[in-house]
C-alpha positions in Angstrom: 51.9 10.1 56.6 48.6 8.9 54.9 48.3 8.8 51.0 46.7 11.9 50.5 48.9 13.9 52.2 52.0 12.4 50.0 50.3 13.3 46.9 50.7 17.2 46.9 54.1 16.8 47.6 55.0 14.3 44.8 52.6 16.4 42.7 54.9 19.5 42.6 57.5 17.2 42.1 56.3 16.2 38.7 55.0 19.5 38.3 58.9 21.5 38.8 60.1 18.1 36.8 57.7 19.0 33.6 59.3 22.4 34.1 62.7 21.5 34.1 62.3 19.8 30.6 60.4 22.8 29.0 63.2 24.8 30.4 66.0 22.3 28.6 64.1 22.0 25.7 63.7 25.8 24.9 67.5 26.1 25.8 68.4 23.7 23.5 66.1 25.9 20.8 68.0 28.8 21.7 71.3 27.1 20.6 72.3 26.1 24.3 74.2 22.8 24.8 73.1 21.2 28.7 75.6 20.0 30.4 74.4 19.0 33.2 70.4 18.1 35.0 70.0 18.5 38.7 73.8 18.4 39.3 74.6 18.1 43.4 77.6 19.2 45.3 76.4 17.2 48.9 72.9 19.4 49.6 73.9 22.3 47.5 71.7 21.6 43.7 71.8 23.3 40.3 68.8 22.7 38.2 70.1 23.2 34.6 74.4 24.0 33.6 74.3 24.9 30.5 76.6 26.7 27.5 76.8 28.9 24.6 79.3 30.8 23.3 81.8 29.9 25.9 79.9 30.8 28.5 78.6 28.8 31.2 75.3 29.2 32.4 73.6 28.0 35.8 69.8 27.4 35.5 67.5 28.0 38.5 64.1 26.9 37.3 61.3 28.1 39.4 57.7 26.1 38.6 54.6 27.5 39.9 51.0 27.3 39.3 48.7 30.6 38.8 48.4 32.2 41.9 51.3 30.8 43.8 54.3 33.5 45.1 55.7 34.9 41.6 58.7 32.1 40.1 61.2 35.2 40.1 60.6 36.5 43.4 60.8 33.1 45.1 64.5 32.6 44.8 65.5 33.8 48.8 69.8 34.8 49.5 70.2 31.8 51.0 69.6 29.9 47.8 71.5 32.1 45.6 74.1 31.3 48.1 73.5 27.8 48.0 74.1 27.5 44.0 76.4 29.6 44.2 78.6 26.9 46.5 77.3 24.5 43.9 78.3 26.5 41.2 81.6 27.0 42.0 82.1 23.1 43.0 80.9 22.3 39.3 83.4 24.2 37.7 86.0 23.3 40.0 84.7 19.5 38.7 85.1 21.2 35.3 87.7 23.1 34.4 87.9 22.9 30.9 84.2 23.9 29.9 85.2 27.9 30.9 85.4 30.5 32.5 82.9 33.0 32.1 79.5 32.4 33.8 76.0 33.8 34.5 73.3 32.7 36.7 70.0 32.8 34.8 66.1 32.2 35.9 63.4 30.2 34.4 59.9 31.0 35.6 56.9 29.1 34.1 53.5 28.8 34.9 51.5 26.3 34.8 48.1 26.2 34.8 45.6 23.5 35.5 44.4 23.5 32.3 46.4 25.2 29.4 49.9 25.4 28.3 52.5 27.1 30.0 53.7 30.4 30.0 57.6 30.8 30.7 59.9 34.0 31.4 63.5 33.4 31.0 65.9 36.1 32.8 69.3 36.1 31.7 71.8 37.0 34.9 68.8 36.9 36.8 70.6 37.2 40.2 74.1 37.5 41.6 75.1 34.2 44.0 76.2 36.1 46.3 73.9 39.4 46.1 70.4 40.2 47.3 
């Protein structure tokens, strides 16, 4: 692989990474405590864990620029599935954070130049649902 053809890829890293810290940063403005950043159960991922009001919440965060396939349309079965495994494998790690839990989605996009624009779906999907 030559240079150039590593840099989209690490680009989109950085971009879904930038993301992922304006998601946890307007949770924690919103009164959410993280618990957890890009937890893994073997291949299974959860972006954000986080909690308020007893409630656990996992975070999909979904980082696109203009144009791209819509953040909130982009999250197929199989992933729901997916952290939904990982899900249940994080509460099983932690059984004393609770017992009631949502699974949320956090779109922003990013433009080249500009500041973001972010949409934040509370129980945004079912793990297990279409």
């Amino acid at each position: 692989m030559t240079h150039q053809e590593s840099r989209p890829r690490s680009g989109r890293i950085e971009l879904g990474r930038r993301g992922e810290d304006l998601a946890a940063s307007l949770l924690r403005g919103a009164g959410y405590r993280i618990l957890s950043r890009n937890w893994r159960a073997g291949r299974y991922e959860i972006d954000l864990v986080a909690s308020r009001d007893g409630e656990v919440v996992f975070i999909e965060v979904k980082t696109r620029r203009p144009g791209a396939q819509r953040a909130s349309e982009s999250v197929t079965t199989a992933q729901r599935r997916n952290i939904g495994r990982a899900a249940a494998a994080w509460m099983r790690a932690n059984p004393r954070v609770g017992r009631s839990f949502r699974f949320d989605l956090i779109a922003v996009t990013w433009p080249e130049n500009g500041g973001p624009r972010v949409r934040y779906i509370p129980g945004a999907f079912d793990a297990y649902g279409p």
